[in-house]
C-alpha positions as CSV (number, residue, x, y, z in Angstrom):
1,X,92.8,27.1,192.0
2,X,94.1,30.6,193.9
3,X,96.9,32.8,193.1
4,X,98.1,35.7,194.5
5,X,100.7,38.6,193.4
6,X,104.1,38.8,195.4
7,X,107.0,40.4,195.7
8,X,110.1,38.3,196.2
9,X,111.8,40.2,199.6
10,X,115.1,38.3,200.3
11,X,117.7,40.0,199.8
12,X,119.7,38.2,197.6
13,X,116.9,36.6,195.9
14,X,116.1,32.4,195.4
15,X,119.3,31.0,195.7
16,X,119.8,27.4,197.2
17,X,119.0,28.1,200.7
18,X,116.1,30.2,200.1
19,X,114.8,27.2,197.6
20,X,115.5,24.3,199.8
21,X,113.0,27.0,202.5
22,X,110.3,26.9,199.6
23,X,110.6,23.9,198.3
24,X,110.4,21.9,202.2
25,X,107.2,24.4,203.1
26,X,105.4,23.4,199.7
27,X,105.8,19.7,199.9
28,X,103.8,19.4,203.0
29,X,101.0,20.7,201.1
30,X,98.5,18.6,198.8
31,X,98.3,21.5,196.9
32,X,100.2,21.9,193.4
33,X,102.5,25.0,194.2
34,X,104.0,27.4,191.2
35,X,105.8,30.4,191.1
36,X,104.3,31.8,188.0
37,X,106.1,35.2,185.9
38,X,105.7,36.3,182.6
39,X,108.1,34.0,180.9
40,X,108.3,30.9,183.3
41,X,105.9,28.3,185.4
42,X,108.1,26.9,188.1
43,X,107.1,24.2,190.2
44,X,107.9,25.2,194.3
45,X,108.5,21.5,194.6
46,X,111.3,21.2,193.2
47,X,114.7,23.2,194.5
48,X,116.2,22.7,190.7
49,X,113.2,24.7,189.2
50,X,113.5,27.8,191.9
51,X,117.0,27.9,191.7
52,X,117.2,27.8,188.3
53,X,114.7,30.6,187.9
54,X,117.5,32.7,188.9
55,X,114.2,34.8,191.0
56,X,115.7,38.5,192.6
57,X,114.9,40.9,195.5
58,X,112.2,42.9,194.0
59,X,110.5,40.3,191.3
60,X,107.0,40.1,191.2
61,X,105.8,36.2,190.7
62,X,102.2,35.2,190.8
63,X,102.0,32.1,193.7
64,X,99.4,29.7,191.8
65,X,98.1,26.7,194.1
66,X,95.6,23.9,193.1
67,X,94.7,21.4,195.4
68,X,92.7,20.5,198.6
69,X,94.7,23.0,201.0
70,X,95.4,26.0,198.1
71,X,94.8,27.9,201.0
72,X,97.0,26.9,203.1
73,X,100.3,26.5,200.6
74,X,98.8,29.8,199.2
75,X,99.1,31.6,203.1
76,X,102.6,29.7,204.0
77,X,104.7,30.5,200.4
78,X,103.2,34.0,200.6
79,X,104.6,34.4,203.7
80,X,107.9,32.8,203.0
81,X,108.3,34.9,199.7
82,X,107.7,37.9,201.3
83,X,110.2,37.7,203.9
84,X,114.0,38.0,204.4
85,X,114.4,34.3,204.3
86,X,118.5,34.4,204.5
87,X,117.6,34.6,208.8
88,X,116.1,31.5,208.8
């Protein structure tokens, strides 16, 4: 298991679009993939969970990824999470 701190950079946080972004570039992992915050554990699998996290520009989450390729999911939602993802 790997984690790694992030800051969530789209501008108007996880909505739908962002999610469905997430949630495609997580499933092609092995990897289990949570969003992890103080007060929640939300699986990047599913768009429900990271829409319903209601995340915001500026939140910190901690990326959590178990599996054969953690590395990999780890690398790819890092990247997603820290870009402006509404120019996708």
């Amino acid at each position: 298991m790997i984690s790694a701190e992030v800051t969530i950079e789209n501008s108007e946080g996880i909505h739908i679009e962002p999610a469905e972004l997430i949630t495609r570039e997580a499933e092609k992992y092995k990897a289990s993939v949570h969003l992890k915050t103080e007060y929640m554990d939300v699986n990047a699998k599913s768009i429900i969970n990271l829409v319903s996290a209601s995340f915001r520009k500026g939140d910190v989450v901690t990326v959590v990824c178990d599996g054969p390729d953690e590395k990999k999911a780890l690398k790819a939602i890092k990247k997603l999470l820290s870009s402006e993802l509404e120019d996708r």
